[in-house]
C-alpha positions as CSV (number, residue, x, y, z in Angstrom):
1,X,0.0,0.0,0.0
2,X,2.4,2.8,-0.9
3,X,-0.2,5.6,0.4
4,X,-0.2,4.1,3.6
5,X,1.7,6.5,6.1
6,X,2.3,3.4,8.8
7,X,4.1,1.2,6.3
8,X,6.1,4.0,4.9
9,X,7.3,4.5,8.1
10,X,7.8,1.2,8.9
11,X,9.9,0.6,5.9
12,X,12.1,4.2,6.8
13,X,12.6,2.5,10.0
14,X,13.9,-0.6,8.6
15,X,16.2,1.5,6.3
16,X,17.8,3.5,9.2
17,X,18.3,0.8,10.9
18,X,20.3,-1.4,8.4
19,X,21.9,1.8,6.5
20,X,24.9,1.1,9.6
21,X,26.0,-2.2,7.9
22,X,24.8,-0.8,4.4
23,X,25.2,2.5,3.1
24,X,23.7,1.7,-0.1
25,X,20.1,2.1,1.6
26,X,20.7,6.0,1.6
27,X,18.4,6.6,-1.2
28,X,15.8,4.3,0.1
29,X,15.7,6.5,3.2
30,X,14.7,9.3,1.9
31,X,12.1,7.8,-0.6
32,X,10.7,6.7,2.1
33,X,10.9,10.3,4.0
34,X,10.3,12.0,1.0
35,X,6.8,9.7,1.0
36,X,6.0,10.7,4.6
37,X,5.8,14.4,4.1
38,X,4.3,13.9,0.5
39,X,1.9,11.9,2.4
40,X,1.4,13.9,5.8
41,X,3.9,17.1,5.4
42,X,3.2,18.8,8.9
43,X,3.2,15.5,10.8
44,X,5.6,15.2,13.8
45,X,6.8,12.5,12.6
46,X,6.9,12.8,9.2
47,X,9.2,16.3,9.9
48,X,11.2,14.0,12.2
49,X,11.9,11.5,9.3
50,X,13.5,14.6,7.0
51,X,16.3,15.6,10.0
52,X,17.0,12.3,10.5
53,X,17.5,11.8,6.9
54,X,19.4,15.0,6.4
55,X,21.6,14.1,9.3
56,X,22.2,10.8,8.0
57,X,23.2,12.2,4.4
58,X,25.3,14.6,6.6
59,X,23.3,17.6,4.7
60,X,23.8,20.1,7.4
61,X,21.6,23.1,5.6
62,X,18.3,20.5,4.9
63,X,18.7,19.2,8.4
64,X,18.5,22.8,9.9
65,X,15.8,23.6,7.2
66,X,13.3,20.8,8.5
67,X,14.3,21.4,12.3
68,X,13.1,24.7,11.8
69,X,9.8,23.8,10.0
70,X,9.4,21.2,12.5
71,X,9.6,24.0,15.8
72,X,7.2,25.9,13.7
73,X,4.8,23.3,13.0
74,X,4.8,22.1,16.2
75,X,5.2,25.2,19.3
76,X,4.2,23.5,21.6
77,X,7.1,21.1,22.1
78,X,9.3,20.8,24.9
79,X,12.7,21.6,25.8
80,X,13.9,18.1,25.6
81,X,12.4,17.3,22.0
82,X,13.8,20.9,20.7
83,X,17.2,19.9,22.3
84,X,17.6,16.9,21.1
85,X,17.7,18.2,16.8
86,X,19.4,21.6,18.2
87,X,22.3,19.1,19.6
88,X,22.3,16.8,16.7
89,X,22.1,20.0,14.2
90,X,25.5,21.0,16.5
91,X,27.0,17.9,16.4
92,X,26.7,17.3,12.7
93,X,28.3,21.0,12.6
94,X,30.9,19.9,14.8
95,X,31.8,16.7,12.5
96,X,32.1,18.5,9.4
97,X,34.4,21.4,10.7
């Protein structure tokens, strides 16, 4: 069911977790992320799925792009969520200086 937001996820989930031992599942990723927002684009989740991505393709400007859609979308998060992309935006930064 390739409109199905669930399985999408499911199968972006199954990407990240095997893209360790196999980088070659990079562009399944973000197909699969791409898919999310396509499908849902100011779900938590679906916002979550682009950082991750763009952090995982070490693409520091889409990863600060979607972190800042995401805080938009979605104000009423908390301190812990927003830190957790604000520290993996400033880690990413710190690996590629």
């Amino acid at each position: 069911e390739p409109q199905n937001f669930e399985l999408n996820l499911a199968m972006w989930n199954f990407y990240v977790k095997i893209h360790p031992y196999n980088q070659s599942y990079e562009t399944k990723i973000k197909e699969k992320s791409n898919k999310l927002i396509e499908l849902s684009p100011t779900h938590l989740v679906a916002q979550e799925t682009m950082i991750k991505t763009a952090l995982i393709n070490k693409d520091l400007n889409e990863a600060k792009k979607w972190v800042e859609k995401w805080k938009k979308d979605h104000p009423y998060l908390g301190i812990i969520e927003i830190k957790y992309w604000d520290e993996s935006i400033k880690n990413l930064e710190e690996e590629l200086n």
